[in-house]
LOGULUM-504031 format. One line per field, with one value per residue: residue number from 1; x, y, z of N, C-alpha, C, O in turn. Coordinates in steps of 0.02 Angstrom, whole numbers, plus 32768, in hexadecimal, padded with zeros to 4 digits. Example, Ala and Ser with C-alpha at 12.3 -4.5 7.8 and 13.67 -1.06 7.14 Angstrom:
num	c(1	2)
n_east	c(8294	8282)
n_north	c(7EE4	7F90)
n_up	c(8186	8162)
ca_east	c(8267	82AC)
ca_north	c(7F1F	7FCB)
ca_up	c(8186	8165)
c_east	c(8294	8285)
c_north	c(7F5B	8002)
c_up	c(8186	818A)
o_east	c(82C8	829E)
o_north	c(7F5A	8039)
o_up	c(81A7	8192)
//
This chain:
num	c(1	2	3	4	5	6	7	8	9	10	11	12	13	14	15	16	17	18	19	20	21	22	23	24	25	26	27	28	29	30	31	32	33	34	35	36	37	38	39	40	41	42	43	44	45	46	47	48	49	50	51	52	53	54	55	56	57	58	59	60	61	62	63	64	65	66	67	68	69	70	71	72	73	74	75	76	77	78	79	80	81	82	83	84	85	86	87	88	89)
n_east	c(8248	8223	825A	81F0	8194	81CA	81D0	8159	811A	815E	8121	809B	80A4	80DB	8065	800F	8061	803D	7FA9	7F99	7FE8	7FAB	7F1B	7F28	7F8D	804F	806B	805B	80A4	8060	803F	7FEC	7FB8	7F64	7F26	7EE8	7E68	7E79	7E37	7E1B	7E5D	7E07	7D9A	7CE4	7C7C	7BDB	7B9D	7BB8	7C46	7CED	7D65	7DF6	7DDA	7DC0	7E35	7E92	7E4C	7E5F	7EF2	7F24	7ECF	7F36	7F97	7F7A	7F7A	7FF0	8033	7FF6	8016	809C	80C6	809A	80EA	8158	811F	813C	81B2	81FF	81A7	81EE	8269	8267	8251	82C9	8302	82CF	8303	838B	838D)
n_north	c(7E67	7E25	7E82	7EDD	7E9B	7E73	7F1C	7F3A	7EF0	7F13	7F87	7F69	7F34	7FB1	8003	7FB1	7FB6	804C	805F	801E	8063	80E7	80C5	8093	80EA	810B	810C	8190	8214	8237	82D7	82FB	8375	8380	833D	82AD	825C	81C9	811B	809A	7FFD	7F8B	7FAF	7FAA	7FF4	803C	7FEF	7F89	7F51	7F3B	7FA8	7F68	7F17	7F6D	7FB9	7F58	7F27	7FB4	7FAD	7F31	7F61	7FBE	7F7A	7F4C	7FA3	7FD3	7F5E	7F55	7FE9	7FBA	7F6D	7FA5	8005	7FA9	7F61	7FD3	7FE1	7F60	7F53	7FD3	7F9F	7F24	7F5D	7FA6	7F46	7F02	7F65	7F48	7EC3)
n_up	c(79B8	7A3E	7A90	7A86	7AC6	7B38	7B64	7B66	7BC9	7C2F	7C30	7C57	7CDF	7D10	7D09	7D59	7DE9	7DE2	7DF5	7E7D	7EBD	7EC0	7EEA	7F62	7FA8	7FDF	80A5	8104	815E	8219	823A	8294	831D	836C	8420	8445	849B	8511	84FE	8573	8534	855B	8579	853B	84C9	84A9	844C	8450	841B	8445	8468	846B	8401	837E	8386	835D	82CA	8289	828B	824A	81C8	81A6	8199	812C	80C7	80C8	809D	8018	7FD5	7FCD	7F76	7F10	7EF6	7EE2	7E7D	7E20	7E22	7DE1	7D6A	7D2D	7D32	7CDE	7C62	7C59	7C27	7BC8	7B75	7B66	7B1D)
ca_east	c(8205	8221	827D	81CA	8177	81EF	81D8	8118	8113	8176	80ED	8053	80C3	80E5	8024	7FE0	805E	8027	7F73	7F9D	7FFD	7F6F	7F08	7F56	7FD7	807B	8055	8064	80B8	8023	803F	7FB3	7FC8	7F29	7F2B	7EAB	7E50	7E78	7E04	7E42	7E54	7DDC	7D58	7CB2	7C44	7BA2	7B82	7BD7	7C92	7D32	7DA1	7E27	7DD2	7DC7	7E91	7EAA	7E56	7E9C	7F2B	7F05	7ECE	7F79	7FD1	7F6C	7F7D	8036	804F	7FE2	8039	8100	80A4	807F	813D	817C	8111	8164	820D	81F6	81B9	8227	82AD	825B	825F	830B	832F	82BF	833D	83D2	837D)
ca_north	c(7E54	7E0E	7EBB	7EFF	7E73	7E92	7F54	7F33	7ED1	7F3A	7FD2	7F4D	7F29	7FE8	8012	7FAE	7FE9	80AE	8067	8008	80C1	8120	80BE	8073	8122	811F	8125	81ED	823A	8257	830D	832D	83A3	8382	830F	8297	8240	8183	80F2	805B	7FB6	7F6B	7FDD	7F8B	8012	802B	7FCA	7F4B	7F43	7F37	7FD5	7F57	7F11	7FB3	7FC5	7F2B	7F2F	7FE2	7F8E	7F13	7F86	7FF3	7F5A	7F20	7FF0	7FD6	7F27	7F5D	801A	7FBF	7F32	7FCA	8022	7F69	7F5B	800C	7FCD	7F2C	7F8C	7FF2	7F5F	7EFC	7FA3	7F97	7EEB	7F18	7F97	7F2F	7E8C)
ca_up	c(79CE	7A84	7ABB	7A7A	7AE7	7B81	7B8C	7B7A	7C19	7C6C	7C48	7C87	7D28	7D2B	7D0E	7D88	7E0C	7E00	7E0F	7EB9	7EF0	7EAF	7F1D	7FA3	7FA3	8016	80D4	8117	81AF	821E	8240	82D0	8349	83B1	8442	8447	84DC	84F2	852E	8569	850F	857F	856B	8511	84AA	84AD	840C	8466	8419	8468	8450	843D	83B5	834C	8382	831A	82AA	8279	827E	8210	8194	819A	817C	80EF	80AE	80CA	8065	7FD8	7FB8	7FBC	7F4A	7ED2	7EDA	7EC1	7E2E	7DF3	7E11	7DA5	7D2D	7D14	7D22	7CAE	7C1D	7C42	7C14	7B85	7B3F	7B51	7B17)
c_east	c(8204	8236	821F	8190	8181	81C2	8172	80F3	8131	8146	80B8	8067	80B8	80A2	8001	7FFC	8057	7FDD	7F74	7FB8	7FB7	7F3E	7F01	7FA9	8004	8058	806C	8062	8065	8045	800B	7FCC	7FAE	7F44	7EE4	7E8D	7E57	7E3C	7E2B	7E46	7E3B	7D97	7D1A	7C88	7C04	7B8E	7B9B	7C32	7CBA	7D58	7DDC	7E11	7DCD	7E07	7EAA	7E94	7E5C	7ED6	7F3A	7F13	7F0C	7F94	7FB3	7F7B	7FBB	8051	803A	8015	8076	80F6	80A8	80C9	8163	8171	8132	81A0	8221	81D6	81D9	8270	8294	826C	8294	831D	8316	82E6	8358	83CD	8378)
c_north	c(7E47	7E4C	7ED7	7EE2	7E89	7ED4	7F53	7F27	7EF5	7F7A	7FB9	7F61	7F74	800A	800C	7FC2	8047	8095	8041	804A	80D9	811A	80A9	80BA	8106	8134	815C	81E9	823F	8288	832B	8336	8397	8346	82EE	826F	81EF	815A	80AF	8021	7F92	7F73	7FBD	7FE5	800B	8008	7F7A	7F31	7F5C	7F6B	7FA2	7F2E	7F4F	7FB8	7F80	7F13	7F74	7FE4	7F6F	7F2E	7FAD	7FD1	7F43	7F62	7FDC	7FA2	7F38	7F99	7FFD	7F81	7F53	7FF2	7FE0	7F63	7F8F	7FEB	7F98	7F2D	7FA6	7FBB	7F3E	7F1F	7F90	7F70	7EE5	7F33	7F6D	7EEE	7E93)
c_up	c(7A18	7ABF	7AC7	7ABB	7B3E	7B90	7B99	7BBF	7C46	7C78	7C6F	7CB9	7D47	7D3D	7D43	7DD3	7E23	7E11	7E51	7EE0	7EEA	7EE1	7F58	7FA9	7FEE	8064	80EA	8161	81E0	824D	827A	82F7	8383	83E1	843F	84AC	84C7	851C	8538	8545	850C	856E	8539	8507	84AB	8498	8429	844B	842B	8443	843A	83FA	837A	835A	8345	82DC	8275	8280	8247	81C8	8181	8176	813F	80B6	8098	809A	8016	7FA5	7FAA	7F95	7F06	7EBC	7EB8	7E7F	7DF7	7DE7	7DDC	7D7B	7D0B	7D06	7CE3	7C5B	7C1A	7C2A	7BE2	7B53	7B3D	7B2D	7AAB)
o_east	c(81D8	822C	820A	816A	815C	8197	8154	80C6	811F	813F	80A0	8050	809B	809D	7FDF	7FD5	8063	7FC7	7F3A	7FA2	7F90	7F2C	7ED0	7FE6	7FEA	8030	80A9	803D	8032	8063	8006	7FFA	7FC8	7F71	7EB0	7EA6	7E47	7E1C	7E51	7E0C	7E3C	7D6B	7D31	7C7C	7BEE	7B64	7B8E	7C52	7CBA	7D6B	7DF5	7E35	7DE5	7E21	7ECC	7EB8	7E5C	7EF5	7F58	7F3F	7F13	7FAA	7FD9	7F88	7FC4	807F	805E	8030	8094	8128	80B4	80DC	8184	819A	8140	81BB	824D	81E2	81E4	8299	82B8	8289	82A6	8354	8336	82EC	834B	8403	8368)
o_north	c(7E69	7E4D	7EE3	7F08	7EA0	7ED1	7F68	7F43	7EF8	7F99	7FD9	7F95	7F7F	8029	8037	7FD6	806C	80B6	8045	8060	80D9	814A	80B1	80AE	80F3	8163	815B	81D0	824C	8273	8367	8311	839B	8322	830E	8271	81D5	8170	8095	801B	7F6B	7F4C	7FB9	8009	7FD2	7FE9	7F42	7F06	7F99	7F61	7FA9	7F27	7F41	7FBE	7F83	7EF0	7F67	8019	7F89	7F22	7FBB	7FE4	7F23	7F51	7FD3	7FB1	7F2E	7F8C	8019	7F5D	7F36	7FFB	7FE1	7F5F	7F84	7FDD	7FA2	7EFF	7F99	7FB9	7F44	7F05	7F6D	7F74	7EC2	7F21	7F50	7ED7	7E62)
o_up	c(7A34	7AFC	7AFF	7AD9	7B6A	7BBC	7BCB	7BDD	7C81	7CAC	7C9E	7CD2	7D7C	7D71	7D5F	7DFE	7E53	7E41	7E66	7F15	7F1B	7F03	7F7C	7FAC	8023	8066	80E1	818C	81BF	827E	8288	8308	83BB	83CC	8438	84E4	8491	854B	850F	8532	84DD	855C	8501	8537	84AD	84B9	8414	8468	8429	8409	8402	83C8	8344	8323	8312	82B8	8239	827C	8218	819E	8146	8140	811A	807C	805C	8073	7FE4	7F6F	7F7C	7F94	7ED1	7E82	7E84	7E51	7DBC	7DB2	7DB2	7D54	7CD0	7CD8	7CB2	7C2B	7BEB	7C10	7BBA	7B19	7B08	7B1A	7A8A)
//
């Protein structure tokens, strides 16, 4: 009964990290070719905000991209650990 319990938990764990990949996926090479044009950091927009505010927070956002997706492999891995300890249990 408790092995049955174990490997259970280990599929939730495993479940809900493919839906943190799925949507939060692995961050990707960026592959562009083009060059772009920069503006300075300084620079105010028409609308009125600070280029370096849009630099951080697209920053920000990467890193919150970045904690969530290795949040969602973790959840695979202890998953999968947990199955195991299911079998042998």
């Amino acid at each position: 009964m408790a092995s049955h319990v174990v490997n259970s938990i280990g599929l939730i764990l495993g479940m809900m990290g493919v839906i943190l990949i799925f949507v939060w996926g692995p961050p990707q090479p960026n592959f562009d070719e083009s060059v772009g044009l920069a503006i300075e950091e300084a620079t105010v927009l028409v609308d009125g905000t600070k280029v370096a505010d849009i630099i951080a927070e697209q920053k920000r956002l990467k890193r919150r991209h970045e904690i969530r997706s290795r949040a969602g492999l973790g959840l695979i891995f202890v998953g999968f650990l947990v199955q195991l300890l299911g079998v042998w249990v």
